[in-house]
N, C-alpha and C positions, 0 to 999 in steps of 0.2 A: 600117427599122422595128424590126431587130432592136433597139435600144438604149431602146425604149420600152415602158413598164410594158404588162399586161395590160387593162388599161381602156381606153387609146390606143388599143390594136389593135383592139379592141371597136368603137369607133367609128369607126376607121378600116376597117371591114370594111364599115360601113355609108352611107358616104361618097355613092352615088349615090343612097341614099334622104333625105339631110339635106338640107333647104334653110332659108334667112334669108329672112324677109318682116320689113319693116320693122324691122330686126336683132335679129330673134327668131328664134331658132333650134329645127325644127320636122323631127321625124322623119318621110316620107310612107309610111303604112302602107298597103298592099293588101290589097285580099278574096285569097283563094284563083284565085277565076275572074277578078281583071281586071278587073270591071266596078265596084267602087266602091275609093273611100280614103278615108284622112283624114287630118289633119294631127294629129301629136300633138307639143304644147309637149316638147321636152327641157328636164327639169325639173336645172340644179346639184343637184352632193351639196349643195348648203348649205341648199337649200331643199324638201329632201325632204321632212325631218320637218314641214312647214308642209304638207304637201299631204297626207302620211298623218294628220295631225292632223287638216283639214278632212273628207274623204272619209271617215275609220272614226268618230275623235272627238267631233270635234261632233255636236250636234244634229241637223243633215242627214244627219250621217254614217250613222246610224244601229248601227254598232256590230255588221254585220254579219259573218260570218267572211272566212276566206281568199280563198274562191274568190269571193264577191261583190265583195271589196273590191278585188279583182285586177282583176276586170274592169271596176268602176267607174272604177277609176285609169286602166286602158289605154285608155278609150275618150277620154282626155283627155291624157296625158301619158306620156312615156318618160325614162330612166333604166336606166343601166348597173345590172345586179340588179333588178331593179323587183320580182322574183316573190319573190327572198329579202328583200328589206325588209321586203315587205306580210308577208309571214310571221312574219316574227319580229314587226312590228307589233303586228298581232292579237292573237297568242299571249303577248305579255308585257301586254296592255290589264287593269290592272286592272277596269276595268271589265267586260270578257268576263269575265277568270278566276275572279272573286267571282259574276257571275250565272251562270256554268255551272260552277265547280268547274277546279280545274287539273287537267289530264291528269298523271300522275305518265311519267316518261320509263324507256322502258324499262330495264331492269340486264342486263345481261351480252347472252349470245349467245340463240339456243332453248332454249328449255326441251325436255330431250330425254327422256320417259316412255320405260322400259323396261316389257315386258311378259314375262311368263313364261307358258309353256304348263304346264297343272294338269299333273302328274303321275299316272303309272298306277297307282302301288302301290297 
């Protein structure tokens, strides 16, 4: 395994949860406790941008932020980065960044205020 990219390993970590139903390849996710799954389509890098385009995009999409569109996608499909796509997604939509304003990104480190104690004189 050593010889193969960071992505490989990724999915190769994940190996007893993939399986092919009619040679569709299908991440099996669990609850926390066990008692339920689901199957979720692994989506190609090639056809990401078609699935963030439907679910934020469109119509349907609704155009909602980060964390809705996160969880719309995952109840439906996986992808190696799924949470930094949808992010950057959102975040570059013109469409969000004209209806709510772009966040400006922060400059440098903290902002460090000094304070001084008044003097006695």
């Amino acid at each position: 395994m050593a010889s193969y990219g960071p992505v490989t390993k990724r999915y190769w970590a994940l190996w007893d949860s993939l399986k092919v139903h009619s040679g569709v390849l299908y991440r099996k996710w669990e609850s926390d406790d066990g008692k339920s799954f689901r199957l979720q389509l692994v989506v190609p890098r090639s056809r990401v941008e078609n699935v963030l385009e439907e679910l934020h995009s469109s119509p349907s999409g609704g155009h909602f932020g980060v964390m809705k569109t996160t969880h719309k996608v995952r109840e439906r499909f996986y992808w190696d980065k799924l949470k930094s796509d949808v992010d950057k997604w959102c975040r570059t939509c013109s469409t969000c960044t004209a209806r709510k304003g772009q966040t400006p990104a922060p400059v440098g480190g903290c902002n460090v205020t000094t304070w001084e104690l008044p003097s006695k004189e």
